[in-house]
C-alpha positions as CSV (number, residue, x, y, z in Angstrom):
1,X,82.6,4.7,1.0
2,X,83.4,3.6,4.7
3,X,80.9,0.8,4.0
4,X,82.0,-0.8,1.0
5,X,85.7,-0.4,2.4
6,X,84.4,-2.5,5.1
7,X,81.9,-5.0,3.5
8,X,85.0,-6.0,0.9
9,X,87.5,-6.3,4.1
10,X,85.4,-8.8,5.6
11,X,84.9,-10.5,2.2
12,X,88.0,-10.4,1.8
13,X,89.1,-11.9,5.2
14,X,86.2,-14.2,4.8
15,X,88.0,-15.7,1.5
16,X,91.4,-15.9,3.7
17,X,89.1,-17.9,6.6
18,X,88.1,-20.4,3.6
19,X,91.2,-21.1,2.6
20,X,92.3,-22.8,6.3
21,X,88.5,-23.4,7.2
22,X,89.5,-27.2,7.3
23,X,92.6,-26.6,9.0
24,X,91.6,-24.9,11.8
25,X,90.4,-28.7,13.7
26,X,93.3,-30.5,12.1
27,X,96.2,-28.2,12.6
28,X,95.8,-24.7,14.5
29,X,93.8,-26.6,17.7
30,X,96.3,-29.4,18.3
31,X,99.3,-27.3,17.5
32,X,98.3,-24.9,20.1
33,X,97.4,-27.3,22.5
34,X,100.6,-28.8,21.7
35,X,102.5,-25.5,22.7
36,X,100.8,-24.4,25.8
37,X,100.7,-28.1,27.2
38,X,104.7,-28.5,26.9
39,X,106.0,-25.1,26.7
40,X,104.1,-24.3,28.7
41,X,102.2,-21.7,28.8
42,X,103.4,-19.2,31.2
43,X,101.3,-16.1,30.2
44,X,97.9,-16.3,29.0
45,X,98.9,-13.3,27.0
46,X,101.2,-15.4,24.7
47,X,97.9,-17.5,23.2
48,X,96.7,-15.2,20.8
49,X,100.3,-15.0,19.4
50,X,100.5,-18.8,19.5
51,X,96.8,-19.0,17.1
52,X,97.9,-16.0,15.3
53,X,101.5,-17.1,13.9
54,X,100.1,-21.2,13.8
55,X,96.9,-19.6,11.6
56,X,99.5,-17.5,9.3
57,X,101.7,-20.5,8.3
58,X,98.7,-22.7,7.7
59,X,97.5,-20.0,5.5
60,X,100.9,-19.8,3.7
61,X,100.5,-23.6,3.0
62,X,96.9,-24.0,2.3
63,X,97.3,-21.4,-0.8
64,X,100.2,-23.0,-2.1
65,X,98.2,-26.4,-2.1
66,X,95.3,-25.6,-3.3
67,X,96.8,-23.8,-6.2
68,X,98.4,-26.8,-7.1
69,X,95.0,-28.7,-8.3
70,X,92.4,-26.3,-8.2
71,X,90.3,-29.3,-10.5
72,X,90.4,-31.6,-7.6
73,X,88.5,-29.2,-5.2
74,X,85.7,-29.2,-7.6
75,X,84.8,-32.6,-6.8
76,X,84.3,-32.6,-2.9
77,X,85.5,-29.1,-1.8
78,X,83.3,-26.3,-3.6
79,X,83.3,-24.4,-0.4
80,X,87.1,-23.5,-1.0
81,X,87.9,-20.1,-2.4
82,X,89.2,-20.9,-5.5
83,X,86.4,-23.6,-6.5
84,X,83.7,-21.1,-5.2
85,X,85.4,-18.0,-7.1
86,X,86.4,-15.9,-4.3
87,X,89.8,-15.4,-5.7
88,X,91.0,-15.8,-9.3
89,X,93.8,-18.9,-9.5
90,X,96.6,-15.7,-10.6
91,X,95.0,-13.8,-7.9
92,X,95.8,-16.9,-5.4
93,X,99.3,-17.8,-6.9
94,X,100.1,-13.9,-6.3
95,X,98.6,-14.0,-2.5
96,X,100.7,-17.5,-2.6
97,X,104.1,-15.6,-2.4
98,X,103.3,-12.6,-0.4
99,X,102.7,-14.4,2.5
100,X,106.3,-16.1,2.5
101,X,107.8,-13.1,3.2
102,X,105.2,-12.5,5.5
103,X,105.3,-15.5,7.4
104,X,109.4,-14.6,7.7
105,X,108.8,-11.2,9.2
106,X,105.8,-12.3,12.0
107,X,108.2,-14.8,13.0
108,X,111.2,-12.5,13.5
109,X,109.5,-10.5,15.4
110,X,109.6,-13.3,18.0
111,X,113.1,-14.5,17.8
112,X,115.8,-15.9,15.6
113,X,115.1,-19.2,16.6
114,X,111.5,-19.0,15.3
115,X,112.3,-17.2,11.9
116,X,114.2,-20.1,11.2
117,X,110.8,-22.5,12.3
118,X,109.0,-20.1,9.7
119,X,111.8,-21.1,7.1
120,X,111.6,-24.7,7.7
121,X,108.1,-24.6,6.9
122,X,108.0,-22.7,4.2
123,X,110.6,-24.8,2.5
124,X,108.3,-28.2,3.5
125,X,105.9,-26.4,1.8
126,X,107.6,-26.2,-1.5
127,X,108.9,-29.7,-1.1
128,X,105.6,-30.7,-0.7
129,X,103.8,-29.1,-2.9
130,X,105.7,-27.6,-6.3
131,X,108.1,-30.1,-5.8
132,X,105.5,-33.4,-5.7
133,X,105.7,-34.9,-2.4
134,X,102.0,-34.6,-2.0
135,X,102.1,-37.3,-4.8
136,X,104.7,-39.4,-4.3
137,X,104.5,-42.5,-2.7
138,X,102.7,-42.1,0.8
139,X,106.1,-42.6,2.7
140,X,107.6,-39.7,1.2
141,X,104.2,-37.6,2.3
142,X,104.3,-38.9,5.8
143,X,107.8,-37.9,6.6
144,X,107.6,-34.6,4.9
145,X,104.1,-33.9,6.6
146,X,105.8,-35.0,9.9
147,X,108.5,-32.4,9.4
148,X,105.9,-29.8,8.5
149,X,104.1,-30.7,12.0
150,X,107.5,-30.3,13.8
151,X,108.1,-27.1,12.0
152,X,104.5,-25.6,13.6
153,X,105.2,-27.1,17.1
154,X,108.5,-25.4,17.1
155,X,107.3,-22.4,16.6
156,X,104.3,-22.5,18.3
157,X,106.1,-23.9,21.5
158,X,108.8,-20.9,21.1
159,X,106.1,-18.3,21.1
160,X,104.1,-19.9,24.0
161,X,107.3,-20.0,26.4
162,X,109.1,-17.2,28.2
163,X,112.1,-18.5,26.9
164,X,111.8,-18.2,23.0
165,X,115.1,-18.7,22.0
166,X,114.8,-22.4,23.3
167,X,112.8,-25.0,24.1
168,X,113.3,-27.4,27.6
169,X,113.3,-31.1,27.8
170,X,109.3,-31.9,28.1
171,X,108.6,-29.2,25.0
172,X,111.4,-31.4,22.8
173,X,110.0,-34.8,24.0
174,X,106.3,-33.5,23.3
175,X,107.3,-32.6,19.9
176,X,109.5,-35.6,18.7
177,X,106.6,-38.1,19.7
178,X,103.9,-35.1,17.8
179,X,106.5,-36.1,14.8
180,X,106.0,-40.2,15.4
181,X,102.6,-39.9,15.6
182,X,102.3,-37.5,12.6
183,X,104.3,-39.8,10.5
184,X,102.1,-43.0,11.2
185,X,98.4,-42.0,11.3
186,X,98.6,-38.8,9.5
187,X,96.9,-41.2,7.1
188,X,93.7,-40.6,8.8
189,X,93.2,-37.6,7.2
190,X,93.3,-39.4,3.2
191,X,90.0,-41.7,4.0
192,X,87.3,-39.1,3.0
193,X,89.5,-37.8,-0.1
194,X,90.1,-41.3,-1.8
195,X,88.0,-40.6,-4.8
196,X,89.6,-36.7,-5.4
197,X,93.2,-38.2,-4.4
198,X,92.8,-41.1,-6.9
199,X,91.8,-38.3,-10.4
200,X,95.4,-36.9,-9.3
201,X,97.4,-40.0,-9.1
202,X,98.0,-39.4,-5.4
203,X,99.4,-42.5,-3.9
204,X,98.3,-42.5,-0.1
205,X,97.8,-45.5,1.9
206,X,94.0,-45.7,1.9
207,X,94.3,-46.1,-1.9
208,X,98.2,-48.6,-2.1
209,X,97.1,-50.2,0.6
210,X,93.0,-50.7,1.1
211,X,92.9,-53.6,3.3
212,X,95.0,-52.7,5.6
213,X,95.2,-49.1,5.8
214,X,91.9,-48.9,8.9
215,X,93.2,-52.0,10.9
216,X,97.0,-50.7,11.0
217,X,95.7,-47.1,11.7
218,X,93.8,-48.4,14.6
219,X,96.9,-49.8,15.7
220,X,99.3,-47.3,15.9
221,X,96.6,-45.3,17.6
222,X,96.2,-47.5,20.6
223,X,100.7,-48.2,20.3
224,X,101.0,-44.3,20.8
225,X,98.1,-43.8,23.5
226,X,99.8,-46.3,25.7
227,X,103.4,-45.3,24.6
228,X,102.6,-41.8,25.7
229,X,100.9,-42.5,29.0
230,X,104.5,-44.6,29.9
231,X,106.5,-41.9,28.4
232,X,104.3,-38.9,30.5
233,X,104.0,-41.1,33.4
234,X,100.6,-41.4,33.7
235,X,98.7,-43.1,36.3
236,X,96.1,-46.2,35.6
237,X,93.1,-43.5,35.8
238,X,94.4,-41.2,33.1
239,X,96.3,-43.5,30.7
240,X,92.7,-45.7,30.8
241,X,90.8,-43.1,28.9
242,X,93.7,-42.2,26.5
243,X,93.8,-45.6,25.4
244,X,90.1,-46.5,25.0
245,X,89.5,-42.9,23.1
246,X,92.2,-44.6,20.8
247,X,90.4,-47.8,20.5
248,X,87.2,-45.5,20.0
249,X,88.9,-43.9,17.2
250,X,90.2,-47.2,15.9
251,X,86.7,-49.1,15.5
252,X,85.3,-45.7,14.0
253,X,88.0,-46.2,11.0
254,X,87.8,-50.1,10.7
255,X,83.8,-49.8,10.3
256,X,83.7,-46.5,8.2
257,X,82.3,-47.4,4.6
258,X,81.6,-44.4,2.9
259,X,82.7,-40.8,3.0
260,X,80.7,-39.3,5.8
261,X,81.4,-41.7,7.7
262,X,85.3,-41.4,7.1
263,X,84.9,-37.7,7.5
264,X,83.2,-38.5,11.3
265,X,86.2,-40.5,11.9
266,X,88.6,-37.7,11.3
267,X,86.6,-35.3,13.5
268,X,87.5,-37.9,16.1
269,X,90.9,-38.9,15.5
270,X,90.9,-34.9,15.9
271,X,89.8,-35.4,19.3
272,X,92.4,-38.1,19.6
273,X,95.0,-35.9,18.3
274,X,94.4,-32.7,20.5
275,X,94.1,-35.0,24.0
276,X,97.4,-36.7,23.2
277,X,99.0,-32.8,22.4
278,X,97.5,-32.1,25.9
279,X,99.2,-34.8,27.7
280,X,102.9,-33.5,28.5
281,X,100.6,-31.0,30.9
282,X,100.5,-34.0,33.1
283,X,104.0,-34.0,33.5
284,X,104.1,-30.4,33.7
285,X,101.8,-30.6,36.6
286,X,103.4,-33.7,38.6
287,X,106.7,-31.5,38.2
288,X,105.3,-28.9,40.0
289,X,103.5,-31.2,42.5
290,X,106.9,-32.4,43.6
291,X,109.0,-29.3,43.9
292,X,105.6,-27.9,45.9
293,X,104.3,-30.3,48.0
């Protein structure tokens, strides 16, 4: 009996894992890095809660978006717990709404401040997903995306801090440029789904805008890299790097051709994304160098 109780709990968790399985690079990793880079920190103690309550509210969006189409994950996602029947779709939409309320009472455990994070998100969510953002046109996406992002980093920052009814100067810095660089190559993410997006009617850049959607990606990474290392105050030796892993990521886009390739890419915009999330530490530590010598 103790067996089966256990085999179906790890099934069971297993089917929850699925759901954010493809989140996990894109989302929980930066996001954390995010928070302990320009909260900072303080107690190692505090990261588990930072993964934890970042993991939760990805979960609470995943469902709700992959509930939405369950036909598109047929075509390129069959690993997914719906397409792979781990979970029936009334089963999923049920699962769906339990974890709002769930998501509201981790987060007010923490603080008032980040309850209301939890809210923000959850109501993104709906925006985004029963109420068609996800397929409106791809300017609509970004910002709500963006404000999704900001959402998480609130959060995540509040938890990660000593303070968690606020957040300083660096953590609110960090997180407004997170929010620029979310709203302009969030993009990078739609390469590898053009052919699934395009059965929907989804209207992201890769398929409005096809010619220029790589070289204006490429861009904006390399605009943020060196707007960053200028806004962090960087020296030559460290902004160097940031910007060539940008230009890295760049060429990676501009010479993708076909899905694999696309899908390499985004592992290393990830890359990208999670060094950039790391960067306000640089400040954190010239801060400390000074009062310190």
């Amino acid at each position: 009996m103790i067996k089966q109780l256990l085999v179906y709990a790890l099934y069971q968790l297993r089917t929850l894992f699925l759901f954010t399985k493809s989140d996990i690079k894109t989302t929980v990793i930066p996001i954390t890095v995010l928070a302990a880079a320009s909260a900072p920190l303080r107690n190692v103690l505090h990261l588990p809660h930072v993964i934890f309550w970042t993991w939760v509210h990805v979960l609470q969006f995943d469902v709700s978006n992959q509930t939405l189409n369950p036909e598109e994950d047929e075509h390129n996602k069959r690993d997914r717990p719906l397409p792979a029947k781990r979970i029936t779709h009334q089963n999923a939409l049920i699962l769906r709404w339990i974890l709002v309320p769930t998501c509201w009472t981790l987060s007010a455990c923490y603080s008032l401040e980040t309850f209301y994070a939890s809210i923000a998100l959850v109501a993104l969510t709906i925006i985004y997903d029963e109420l068609g953002a996800h397929s409106g046109h791809w300017v609509i996406r970004n910002l709500v995306n963006a404000l999704g992002f900001v959402s998480f980093e609130v959060g995540a920052s509040l938890i990660a801090g000593n303070n968690r009814r606020s957040l300083d100067s660096i953590a609110r810095i960090s997180i407004l440029c997170s929010a620029g660089i979310f709203f302009t190559t969030i993009q990078s993410q739609d390469f590898k789904d053009v052919e699934g997006d395009a059965l929907i009617g989804r209207k992201t850049i890769p398929i409005v805008h096809p010619k220029f959607a790589a070289p204006t990606l490429a861009l904006a990474l390399l605009i943020w890299s060196a707007l960053l290392a200028y806004v962090w105050q960087m020296d030559v030796l460290t902004a160097i790097p940031a910007c060539a892993l940008s230009l890295w990521v760049g060429v990676c886009f501009v010479t993708s051709k076909r899905v694999e390739e696309y899908q390499r890419s985004f592992y290393i915009y990830n890359v990208w994304l999670t060094a950039m999330h790391a960067l306000p530490l640089v400040r954190r530590m010239a801060s400390v160098a000074v009062n310190h010598p």
